[in-house]
Gaussian input, Z-matrix of N, CA and C with variables (Angstrom, degrees):
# hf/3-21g

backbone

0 1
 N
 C     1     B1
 C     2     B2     1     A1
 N     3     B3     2     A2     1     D1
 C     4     B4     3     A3     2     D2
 C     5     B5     4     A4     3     D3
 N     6     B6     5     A5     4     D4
 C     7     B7     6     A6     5     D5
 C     8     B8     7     A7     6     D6
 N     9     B9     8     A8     7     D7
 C    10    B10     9     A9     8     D8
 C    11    B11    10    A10     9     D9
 N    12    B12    11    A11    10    D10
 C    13    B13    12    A12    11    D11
 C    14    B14    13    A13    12    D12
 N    15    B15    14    A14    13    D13
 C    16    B16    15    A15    14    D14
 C    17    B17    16    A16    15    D15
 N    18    B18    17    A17    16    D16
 C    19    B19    18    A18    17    D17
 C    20    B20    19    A19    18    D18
 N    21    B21    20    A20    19    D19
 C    22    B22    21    A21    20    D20
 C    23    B23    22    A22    21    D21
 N    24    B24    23    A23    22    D22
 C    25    B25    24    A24    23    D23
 C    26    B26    25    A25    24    D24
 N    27    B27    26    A26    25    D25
 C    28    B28    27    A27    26    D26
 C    29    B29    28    A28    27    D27
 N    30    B30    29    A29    28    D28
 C    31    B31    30    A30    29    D29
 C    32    B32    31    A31    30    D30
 N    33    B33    32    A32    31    D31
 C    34    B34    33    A33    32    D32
 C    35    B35    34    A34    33    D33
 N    36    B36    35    A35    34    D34
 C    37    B37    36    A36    35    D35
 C    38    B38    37    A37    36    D36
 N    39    B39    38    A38    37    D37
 C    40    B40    39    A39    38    D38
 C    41    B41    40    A40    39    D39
 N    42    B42    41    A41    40    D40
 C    43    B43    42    A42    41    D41
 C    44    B44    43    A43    42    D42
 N    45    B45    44    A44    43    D43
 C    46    B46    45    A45    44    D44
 C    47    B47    46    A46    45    D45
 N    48    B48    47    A47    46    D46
 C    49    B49    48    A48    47    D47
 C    50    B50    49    A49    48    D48
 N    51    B51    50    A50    49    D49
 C    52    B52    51    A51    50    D50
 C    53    B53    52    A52    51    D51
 N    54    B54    53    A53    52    D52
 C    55    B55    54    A54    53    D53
 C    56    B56    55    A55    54    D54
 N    57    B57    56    A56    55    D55
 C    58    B58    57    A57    56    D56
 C    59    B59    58    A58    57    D57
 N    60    B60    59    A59    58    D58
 C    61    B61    60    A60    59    D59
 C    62    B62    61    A61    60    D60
 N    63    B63    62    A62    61    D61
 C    64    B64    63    A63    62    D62
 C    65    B65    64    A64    63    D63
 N    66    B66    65    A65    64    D64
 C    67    B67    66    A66    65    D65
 C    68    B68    67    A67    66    D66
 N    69    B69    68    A68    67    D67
 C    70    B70    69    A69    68    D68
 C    71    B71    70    A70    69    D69
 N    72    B72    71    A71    70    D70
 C    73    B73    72    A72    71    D71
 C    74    B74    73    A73    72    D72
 N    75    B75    74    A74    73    D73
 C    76    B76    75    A75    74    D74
 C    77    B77    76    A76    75    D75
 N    78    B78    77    A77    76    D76
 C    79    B79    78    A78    77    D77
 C    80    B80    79    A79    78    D78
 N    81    B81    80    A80    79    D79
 C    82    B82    81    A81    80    D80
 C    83    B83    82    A82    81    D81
 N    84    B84    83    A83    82    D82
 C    85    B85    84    A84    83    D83
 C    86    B86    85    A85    84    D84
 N    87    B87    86    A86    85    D85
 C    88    B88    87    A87    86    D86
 C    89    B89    88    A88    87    D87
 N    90    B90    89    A89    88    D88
 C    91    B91    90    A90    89    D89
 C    92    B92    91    A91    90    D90
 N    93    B93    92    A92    91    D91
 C    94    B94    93    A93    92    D92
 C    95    B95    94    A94    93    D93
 N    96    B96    95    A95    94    D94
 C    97    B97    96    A96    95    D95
 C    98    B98    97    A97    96    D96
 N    99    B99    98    A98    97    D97
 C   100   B100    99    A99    98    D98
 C   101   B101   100   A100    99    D99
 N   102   B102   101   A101   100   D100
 C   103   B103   102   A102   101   D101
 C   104   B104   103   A103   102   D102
 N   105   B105   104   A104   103   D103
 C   106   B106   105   A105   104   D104
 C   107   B107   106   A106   105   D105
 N   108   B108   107   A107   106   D106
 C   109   B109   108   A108   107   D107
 C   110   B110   109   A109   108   D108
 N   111   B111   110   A110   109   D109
 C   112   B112   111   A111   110   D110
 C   113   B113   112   A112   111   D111
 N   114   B114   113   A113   112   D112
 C   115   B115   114   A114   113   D113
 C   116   B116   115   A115   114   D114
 N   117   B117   116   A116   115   D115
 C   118   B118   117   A117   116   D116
 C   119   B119   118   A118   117   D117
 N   120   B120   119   A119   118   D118
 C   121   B121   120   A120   119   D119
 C   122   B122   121   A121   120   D120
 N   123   B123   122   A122   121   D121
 C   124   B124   123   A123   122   D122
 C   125   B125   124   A124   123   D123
 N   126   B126   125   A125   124   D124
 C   127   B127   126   A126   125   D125
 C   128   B128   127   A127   126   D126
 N   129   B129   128   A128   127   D127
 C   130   B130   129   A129   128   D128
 C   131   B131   130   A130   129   D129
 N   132   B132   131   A131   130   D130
 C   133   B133   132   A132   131   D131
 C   134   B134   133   A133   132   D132
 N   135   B135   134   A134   133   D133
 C   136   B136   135   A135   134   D134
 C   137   B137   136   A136   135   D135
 N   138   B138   137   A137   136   D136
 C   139   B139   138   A138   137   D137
 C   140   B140   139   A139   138   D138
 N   141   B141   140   A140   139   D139
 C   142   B142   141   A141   140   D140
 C   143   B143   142   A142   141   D141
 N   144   B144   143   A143   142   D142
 C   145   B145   144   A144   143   D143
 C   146   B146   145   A145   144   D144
 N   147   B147   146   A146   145   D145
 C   148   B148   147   A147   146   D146
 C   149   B149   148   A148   147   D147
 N   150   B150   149   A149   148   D148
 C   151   B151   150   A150   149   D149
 C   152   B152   151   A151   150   D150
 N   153   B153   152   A152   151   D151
 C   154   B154   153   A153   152   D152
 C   155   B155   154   A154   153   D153
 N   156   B156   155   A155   154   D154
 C   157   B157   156   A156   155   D155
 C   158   B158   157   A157   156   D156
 N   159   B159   158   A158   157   D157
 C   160   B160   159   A159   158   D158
 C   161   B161   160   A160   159   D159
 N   162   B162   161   A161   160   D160
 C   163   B163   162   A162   161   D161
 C   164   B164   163   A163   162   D162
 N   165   B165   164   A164   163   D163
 C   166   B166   165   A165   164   D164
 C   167   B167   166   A166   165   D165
 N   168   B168   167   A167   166   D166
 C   169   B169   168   A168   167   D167
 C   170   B170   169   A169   168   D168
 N   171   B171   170   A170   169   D169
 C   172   B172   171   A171   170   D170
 C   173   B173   172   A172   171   D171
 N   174   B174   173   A173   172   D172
 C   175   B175   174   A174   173   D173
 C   176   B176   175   A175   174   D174
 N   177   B177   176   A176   175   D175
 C   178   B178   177   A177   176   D176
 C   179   B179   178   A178   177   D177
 N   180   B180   179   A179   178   D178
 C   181   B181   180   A180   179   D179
 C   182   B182   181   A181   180   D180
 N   183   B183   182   A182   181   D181
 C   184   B184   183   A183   182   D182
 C   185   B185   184   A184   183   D183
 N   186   B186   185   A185   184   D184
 C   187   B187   186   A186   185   D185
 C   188   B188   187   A187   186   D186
 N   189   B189   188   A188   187   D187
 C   190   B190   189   A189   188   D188
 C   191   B191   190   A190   189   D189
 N   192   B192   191   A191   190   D190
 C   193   B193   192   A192   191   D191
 C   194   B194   193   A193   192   D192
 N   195   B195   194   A194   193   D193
 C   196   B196   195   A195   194   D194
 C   197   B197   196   A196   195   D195
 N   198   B198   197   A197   196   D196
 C   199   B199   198   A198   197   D197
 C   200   B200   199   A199   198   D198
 N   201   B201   200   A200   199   D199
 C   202   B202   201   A201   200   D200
 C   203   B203   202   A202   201   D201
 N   204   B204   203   A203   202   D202
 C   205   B205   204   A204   203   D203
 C   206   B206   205   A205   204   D204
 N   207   B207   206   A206   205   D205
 C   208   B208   207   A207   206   D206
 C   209   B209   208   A208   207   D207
 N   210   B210   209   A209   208   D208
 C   211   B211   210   A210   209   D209
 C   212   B212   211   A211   210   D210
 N   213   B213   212   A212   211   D211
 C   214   B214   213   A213   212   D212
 C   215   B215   214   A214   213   D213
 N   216   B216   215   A215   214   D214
 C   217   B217   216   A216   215   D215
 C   218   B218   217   A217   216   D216
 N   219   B219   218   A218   217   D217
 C   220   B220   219   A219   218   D218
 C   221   B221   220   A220   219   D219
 N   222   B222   221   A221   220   D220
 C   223   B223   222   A222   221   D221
 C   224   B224   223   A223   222   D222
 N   225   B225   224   A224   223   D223
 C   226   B226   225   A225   224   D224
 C   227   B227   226   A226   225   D225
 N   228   B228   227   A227   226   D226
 C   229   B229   228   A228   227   D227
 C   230   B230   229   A229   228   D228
 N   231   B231   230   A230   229   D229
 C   232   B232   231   A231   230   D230
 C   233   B233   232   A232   231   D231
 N   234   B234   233   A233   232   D232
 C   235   B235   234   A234   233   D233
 C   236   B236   235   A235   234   D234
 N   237   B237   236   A236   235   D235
 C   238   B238   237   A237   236   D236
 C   239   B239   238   A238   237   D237
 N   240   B240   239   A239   238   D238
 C   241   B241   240   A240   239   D239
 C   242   B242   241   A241   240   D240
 N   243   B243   242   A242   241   D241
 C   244   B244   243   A243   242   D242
 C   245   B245   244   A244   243   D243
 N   246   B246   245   A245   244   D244
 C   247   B247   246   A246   245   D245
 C   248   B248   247   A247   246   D246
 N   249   B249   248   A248   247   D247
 C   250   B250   249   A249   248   D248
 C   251   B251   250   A250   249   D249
 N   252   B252   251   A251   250   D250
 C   253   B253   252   A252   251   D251
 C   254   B254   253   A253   252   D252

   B1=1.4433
   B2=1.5248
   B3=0.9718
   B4=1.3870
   B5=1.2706
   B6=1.6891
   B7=1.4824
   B8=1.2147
   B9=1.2053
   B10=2.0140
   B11=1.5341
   B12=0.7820
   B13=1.7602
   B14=1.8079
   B15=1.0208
   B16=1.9052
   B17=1.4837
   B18=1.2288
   B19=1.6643
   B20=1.5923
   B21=1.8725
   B22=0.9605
   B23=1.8650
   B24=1.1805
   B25=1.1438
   B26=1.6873
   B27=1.6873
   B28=0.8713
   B29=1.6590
   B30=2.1320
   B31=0.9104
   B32=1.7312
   B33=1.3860
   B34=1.5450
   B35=1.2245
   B36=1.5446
   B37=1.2292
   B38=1.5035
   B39=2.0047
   B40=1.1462
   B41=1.6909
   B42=1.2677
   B43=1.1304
   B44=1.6917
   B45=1.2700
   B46=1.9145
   B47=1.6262
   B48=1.1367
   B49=1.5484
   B50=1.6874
   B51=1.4000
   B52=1.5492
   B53=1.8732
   B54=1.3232
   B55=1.5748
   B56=1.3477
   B57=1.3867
   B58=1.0387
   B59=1.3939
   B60=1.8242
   B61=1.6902
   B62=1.5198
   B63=1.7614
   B64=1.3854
   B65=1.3809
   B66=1.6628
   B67=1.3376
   B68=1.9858
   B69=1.4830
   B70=1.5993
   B71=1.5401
   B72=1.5889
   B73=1.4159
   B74=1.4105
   B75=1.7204
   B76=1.1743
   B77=2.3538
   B78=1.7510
   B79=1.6654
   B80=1.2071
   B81=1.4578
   B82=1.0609
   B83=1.4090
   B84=1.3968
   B85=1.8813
   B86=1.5254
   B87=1.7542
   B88=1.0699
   B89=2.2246
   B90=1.2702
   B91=1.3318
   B92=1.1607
   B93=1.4477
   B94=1.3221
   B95=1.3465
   B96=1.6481
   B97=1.1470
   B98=1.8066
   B99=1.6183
   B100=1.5500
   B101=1.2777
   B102=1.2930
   B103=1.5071
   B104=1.5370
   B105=1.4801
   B106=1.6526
   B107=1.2980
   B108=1.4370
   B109=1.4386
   B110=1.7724
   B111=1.2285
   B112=1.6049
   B113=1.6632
   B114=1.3915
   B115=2.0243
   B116=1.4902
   B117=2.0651
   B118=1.2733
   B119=1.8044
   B120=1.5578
   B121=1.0778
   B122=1.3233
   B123=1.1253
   B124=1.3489
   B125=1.5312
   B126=1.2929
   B127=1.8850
   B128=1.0350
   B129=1.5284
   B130=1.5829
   B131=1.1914
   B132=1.0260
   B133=1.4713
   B134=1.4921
   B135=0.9036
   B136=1.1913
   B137=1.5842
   B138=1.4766
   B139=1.6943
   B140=1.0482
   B141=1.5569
   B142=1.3449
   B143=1.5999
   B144=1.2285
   B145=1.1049
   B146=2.0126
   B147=1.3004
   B148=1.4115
   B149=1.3482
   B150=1.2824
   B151=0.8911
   B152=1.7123
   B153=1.2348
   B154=1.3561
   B155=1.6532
   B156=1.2778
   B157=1.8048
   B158=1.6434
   B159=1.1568
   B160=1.6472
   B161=1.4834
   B162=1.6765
   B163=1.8603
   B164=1.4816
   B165=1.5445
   B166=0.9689
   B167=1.5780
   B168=1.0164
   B169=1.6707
   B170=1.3519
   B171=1.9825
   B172=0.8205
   B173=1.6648
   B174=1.4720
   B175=1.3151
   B176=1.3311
   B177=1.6965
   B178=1.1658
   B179=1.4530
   B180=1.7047
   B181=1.3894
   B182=1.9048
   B183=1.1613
   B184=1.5690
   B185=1.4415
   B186=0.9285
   B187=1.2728
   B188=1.3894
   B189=1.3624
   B190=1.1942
   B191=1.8944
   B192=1.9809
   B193=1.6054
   B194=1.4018
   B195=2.2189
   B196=1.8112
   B197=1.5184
   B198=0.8993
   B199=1.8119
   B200=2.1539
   B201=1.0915
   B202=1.7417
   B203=1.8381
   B204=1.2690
   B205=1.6924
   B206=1.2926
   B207=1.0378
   B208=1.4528
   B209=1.4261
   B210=1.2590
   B211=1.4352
   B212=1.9566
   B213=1.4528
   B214=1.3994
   B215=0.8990
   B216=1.6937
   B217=1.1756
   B218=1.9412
   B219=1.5093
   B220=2.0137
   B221=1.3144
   B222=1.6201
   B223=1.3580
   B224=1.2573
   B225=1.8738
   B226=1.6787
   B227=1.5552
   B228=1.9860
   B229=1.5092
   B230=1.1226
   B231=1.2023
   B232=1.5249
   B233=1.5625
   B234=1.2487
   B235=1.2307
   B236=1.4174
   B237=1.7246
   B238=1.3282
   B239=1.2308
   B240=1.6197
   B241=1.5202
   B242=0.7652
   B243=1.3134
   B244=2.1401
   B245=1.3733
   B246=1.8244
   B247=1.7915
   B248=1.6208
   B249=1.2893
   B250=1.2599
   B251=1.4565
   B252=0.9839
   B253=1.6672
   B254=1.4057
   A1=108.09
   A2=114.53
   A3=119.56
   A4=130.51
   A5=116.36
   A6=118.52
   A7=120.56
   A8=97.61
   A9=112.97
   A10=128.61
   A11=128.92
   A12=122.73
   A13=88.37
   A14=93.54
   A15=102.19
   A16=110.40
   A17=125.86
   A18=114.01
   A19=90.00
   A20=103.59
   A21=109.52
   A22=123.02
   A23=123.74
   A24=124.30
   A25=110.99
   A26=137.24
   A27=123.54
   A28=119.04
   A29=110.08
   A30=109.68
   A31=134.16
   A32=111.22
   A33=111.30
   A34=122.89
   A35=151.98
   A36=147.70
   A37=128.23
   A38=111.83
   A39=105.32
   A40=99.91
   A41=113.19
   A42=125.79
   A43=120.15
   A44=109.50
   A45=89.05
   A46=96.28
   A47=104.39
   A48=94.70
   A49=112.23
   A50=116.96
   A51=102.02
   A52=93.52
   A53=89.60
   A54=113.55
   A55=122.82
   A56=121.82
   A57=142.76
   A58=136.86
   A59=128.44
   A60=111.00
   A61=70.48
   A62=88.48
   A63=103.27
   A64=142.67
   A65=119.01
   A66=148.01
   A67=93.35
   A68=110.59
   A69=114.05
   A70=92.15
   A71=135.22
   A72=120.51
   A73=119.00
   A74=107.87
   A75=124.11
   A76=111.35
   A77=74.40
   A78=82.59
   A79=98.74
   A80=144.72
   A81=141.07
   A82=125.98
   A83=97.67
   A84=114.39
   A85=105.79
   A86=110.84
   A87=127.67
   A88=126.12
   A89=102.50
   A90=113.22
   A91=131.40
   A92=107.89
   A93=142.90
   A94=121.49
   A95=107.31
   A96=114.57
   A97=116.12
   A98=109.03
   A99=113.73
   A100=106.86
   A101=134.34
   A102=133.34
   A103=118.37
   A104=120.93
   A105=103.54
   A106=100.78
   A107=140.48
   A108=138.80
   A109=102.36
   A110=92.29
   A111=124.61
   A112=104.64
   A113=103.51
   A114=118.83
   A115=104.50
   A116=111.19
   A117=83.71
   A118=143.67
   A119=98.57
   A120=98.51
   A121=159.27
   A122=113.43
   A123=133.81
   A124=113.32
   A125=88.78
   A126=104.30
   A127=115.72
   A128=122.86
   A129=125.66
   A130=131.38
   A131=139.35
   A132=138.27
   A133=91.02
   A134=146.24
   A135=146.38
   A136=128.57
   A137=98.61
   A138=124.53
   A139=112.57
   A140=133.31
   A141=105.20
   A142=84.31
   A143=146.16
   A144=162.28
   A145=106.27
   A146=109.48
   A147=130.38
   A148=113.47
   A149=134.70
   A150=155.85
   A151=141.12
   A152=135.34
   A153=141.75
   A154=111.84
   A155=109.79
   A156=108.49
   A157=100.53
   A158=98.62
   A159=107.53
   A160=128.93
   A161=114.42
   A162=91.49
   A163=107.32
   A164=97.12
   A165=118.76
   A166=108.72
   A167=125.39
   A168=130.75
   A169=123.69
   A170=114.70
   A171=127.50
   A172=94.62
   A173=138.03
   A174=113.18
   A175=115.33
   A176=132.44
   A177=108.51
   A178=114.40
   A179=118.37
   A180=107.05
   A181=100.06
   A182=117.86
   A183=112.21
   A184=114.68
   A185=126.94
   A186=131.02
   A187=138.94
   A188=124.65
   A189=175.47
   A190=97.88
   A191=72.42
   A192=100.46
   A193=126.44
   A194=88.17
   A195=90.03
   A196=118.38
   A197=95.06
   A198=96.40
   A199=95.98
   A200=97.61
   A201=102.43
   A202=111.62
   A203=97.00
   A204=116.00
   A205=114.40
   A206=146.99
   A207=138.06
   A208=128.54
   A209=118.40
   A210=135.21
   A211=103.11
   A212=115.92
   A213=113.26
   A214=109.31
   A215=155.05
   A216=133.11
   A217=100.37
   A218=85.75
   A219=95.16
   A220=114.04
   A221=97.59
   A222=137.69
   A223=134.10
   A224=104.41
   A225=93.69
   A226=104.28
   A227=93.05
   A228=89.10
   A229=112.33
   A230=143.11
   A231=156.64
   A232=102.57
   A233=125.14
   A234=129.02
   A235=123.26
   A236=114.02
   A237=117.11
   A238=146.22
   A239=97.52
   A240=117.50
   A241=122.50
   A242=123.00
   A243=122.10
   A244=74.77
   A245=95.91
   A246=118.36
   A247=102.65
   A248=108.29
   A249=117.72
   A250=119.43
   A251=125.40
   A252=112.32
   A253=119.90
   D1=114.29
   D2=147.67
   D3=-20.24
   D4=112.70
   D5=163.85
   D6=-134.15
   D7=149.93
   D8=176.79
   D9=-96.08
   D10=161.41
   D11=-158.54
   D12=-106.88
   D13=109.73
   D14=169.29
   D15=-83.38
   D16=-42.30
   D17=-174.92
   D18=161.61
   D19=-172.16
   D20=174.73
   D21=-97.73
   D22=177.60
   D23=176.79
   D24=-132.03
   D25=116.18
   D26=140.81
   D27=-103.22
   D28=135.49
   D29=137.85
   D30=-102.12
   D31=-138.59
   D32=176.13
   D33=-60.07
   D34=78.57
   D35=-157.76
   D36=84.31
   D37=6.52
   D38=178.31
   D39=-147.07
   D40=153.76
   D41=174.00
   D42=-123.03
   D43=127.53
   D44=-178.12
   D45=-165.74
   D46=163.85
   D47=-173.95
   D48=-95.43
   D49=-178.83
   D50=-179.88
   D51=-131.10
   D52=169.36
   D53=172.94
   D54=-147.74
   D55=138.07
   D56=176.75
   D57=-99.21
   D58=153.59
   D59=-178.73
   D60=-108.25
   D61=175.34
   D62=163.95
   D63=-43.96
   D64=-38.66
   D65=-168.68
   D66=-79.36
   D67=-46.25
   D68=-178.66
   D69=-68.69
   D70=-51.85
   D71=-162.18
   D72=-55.25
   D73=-33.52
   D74=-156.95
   D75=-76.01
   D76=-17.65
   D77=-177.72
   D78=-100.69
   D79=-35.45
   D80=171.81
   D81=-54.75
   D82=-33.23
   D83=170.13
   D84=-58.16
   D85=-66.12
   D86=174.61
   D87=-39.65
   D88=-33.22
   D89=172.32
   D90=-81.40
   D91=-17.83
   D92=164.09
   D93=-59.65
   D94=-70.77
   D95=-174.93
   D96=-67.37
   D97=-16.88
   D98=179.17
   D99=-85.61
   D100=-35.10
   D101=159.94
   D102=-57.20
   D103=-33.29
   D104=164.46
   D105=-103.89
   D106=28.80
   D107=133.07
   D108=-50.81
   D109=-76.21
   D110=-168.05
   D111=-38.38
   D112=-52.31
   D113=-176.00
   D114=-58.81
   D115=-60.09
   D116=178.54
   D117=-82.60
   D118=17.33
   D119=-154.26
   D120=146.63
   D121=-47.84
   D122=-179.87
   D123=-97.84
   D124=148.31
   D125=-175.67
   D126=53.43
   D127=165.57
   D128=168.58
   D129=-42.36
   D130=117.88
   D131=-175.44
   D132=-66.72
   D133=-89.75
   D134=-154.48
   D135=-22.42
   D136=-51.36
   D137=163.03
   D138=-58.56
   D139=-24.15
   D140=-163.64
   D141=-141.58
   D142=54.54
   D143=167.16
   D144=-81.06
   D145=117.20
   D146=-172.78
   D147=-59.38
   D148=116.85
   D149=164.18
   D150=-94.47
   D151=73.43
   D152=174.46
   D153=-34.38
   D154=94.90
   D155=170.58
   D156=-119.63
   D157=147.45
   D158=173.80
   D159=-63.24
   D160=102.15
   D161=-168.08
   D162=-52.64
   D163=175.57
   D164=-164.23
   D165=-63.98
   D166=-34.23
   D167=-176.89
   D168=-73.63
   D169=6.00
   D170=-166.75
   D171=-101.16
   D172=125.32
   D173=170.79
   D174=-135.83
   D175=8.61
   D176=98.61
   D177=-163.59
   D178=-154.73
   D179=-140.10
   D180=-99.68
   D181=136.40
   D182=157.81
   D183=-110.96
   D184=154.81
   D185=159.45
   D186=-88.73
   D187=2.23
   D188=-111.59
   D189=-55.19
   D190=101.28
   D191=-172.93
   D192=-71.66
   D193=-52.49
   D194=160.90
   D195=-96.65
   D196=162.00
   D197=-177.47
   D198=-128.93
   D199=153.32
   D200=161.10
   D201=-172.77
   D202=162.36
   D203=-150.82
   D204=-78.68
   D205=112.85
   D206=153.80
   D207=-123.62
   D208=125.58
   D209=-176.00
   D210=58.69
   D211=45.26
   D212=-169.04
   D213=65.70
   D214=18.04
   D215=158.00
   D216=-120.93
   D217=147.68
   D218=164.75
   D219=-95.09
   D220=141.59
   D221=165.78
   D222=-118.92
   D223=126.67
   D224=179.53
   D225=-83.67
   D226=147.22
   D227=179.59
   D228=-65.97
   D229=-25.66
   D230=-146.36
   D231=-80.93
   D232=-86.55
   D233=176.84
   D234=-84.09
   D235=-1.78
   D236=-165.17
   D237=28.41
   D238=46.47
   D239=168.30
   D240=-83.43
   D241=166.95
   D242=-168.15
   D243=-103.99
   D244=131.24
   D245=157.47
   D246=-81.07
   D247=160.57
   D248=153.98
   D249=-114.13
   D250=77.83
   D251=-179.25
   D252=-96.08

């Protein structure tokens, strides 16, 4: 699947950038736009309060504990997705 480079991310002691598929951009867009719904104002906050659900192409979750190398890129062994770190 196809992904796009959204930006970077720092938390507590790490810095790394993130990436996105289409189905993640499309909710991330979406959470976005209901939080500066919500900031400036309008309508019930309550109703339209942002919510993180898994797209649909997601089926299910690893956390991806081990990782290992091939051809310069990482992979979790688990689900064997290409990391980006």
């Amino acid at each position: 699947m196809a992904v796009l480079w959204v930006g970077s991310v720092t938390t507590p002691g790490a810095t790394g950038d993130v990436y996105a598929c289409g189905p993640c951009l499309a909710e991330l867009d979406h959470m976005v736009r209901v939080q500066a719904h919500d900031r400036d104002g309008h309508g019930d906050r309550a109703a339209q309060s942002a919510t993180l659900t898994a797209p649909a192409h997601v089926t299910k979750t690893c956390e991806h504990r081990q990782t290992e190398r091939h051809d310069g890129k990482t992979y979790c062994r688990d689900c064997e997705r290409q990391l980006y770190l």
